[in-house]
Legacy VTK file of the C-alpha trace (Angstrom):
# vtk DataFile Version 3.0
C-alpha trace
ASCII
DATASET POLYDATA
POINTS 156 float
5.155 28.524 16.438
5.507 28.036 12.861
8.642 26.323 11.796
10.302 26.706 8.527
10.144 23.347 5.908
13.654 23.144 5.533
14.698 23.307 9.798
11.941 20.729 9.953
13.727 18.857 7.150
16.880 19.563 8.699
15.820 18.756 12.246
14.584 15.131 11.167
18.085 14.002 9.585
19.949 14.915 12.628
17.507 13.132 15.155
17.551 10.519 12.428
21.908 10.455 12.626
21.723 10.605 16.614
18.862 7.369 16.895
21.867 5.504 14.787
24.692 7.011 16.694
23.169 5.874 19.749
22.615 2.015 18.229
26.567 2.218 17.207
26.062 3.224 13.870
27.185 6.195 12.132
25.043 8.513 9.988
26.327 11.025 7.577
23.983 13.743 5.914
25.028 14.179 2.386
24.809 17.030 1.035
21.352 19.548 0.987
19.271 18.440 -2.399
20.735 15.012 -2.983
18.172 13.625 -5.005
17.898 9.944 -3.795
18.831 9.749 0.228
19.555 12.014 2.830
21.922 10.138 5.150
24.639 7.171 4.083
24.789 4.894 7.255
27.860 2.532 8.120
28.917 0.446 10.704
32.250 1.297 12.498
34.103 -1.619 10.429
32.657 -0.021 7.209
31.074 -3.471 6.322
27.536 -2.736 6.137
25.918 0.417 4.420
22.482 1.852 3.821
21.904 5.110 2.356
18.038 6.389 3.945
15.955 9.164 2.481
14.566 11.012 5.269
11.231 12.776 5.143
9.987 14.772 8.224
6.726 16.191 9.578
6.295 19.044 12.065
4.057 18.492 15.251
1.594 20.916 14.046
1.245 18.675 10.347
-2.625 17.301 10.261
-1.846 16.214 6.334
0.862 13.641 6.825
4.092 13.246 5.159
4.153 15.457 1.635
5.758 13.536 -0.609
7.265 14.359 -4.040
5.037 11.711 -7.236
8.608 10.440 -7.553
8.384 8.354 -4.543
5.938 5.645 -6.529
8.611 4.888 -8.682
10.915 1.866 -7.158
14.811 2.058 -7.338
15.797 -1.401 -6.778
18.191 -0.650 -4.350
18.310 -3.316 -1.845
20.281 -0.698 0.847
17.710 2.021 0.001
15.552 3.030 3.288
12.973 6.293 3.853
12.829 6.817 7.215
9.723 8.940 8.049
10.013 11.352 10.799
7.099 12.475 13.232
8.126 15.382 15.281
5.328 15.331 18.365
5.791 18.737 19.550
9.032 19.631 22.270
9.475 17.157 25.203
7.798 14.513 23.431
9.521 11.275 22.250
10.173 11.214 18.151
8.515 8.234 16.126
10.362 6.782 13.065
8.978 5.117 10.710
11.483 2.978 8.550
10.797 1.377 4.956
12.353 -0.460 2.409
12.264 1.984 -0.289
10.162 0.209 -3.102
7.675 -1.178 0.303
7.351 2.283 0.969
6.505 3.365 -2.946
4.088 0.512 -3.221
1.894 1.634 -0.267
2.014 5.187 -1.066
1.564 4.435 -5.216
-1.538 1.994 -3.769
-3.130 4.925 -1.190
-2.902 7.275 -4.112
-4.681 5.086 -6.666
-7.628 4.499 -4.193
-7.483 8.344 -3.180
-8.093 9.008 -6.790
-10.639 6.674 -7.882
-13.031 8.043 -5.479
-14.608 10.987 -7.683
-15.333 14.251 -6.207
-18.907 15.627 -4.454
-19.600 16.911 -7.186
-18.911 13.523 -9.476
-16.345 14.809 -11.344
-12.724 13.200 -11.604
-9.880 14.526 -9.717
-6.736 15.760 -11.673
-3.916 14.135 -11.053
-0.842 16.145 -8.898
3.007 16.053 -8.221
2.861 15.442 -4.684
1.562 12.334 -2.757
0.847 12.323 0.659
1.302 9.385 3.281
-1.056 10.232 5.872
-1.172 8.759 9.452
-4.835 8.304 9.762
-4.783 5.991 6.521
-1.755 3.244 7.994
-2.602 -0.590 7.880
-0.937 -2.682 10.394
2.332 -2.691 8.097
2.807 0.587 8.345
2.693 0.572 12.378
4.820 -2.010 12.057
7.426 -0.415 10.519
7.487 2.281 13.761
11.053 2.129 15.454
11.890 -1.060 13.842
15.515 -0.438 13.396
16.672 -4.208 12.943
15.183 -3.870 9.199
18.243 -1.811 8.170
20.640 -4.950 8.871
23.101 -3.865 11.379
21.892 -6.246 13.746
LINES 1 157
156 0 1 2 3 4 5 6 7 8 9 10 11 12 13 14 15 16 17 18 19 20 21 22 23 24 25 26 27 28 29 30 31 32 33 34 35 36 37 38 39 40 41 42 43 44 45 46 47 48 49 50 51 52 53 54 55 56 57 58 59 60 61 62 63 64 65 66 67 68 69 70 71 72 73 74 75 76 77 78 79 80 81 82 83 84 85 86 87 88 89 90 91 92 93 94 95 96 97 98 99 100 101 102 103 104 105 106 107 108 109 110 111 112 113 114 115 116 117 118 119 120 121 122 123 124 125 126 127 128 129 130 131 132 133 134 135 136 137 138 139 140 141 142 143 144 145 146 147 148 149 150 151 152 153 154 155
């Protein structure tokens, strides 16, 4: 069954809110088209916060995360986190993927530099696009490590 981009979208935050709910941490989705993070996270003291940008891909995605160009530029934001969400179809347990922001726009800035200095069959160059992709069948060991590893957001 095809599923909508933006229930997908939605569908990720909230799995993303309940992981932290159930690790004693509370997640709140800002509002739809916030242009740097998805969900501000908090402790119950309100002494630590992280704000994550939350990008999700449906079960039946073969491409990998789709990714706006944007994503290669680092914030410097120590707090900033994308958690990538792999839906793996109904029943089946969720993976997260969780990266420092500016990790996460070095790897995907470095995949897409190598992507496109391989020419096409033909020999030609490839033009250059808006989107980026971060695709499961290219991850290095840092990326796998970054799988459930919910102690790198600092809550402890």
């Amino acid at each position: 069954m095809k599923i909508s981009n933006n229930l997908v979208g939605s569908t990720g935050e909230y799995f993303v809110c309940g992981e932290l709910g159930q690790r004693g941490i509370l997640g709140l989705i800002t509002p739809k088209n916030n242009p740097l993070y998805d969900i501000v996270a908090t402790n119950e003291g309100g002494t630590h916060t992280v704000l994550l940008q939350v990008k999700t891909m449906a079960s039946t995605n073969k491409q990998g995360w789709k990714l706006n160009k944007s994503i290669c530029v680092k914030k410097n934001i120590e707090n900033l986190f994308v958690v990538l969400v792999k839906l793996n179809g109904i029943g089946q347990p969720i993976d997260y993927f969780i990266y420092k922001y500016d990790d996460l726009a070095e790897i995907v800035e470095r995949n897409y530099n190598r992507y496109m200095s391989v020419p096409k069959r033909d020999g030609s160059s490839k033009k250059d696009t808006d989107m980026r992709w971060h695709n499961i069948k290219d991850f290095t060991k840092a990326d796998w490590d970054c799988l459930n590893h919910w102690d790198v957001l600092g809550f402890g």
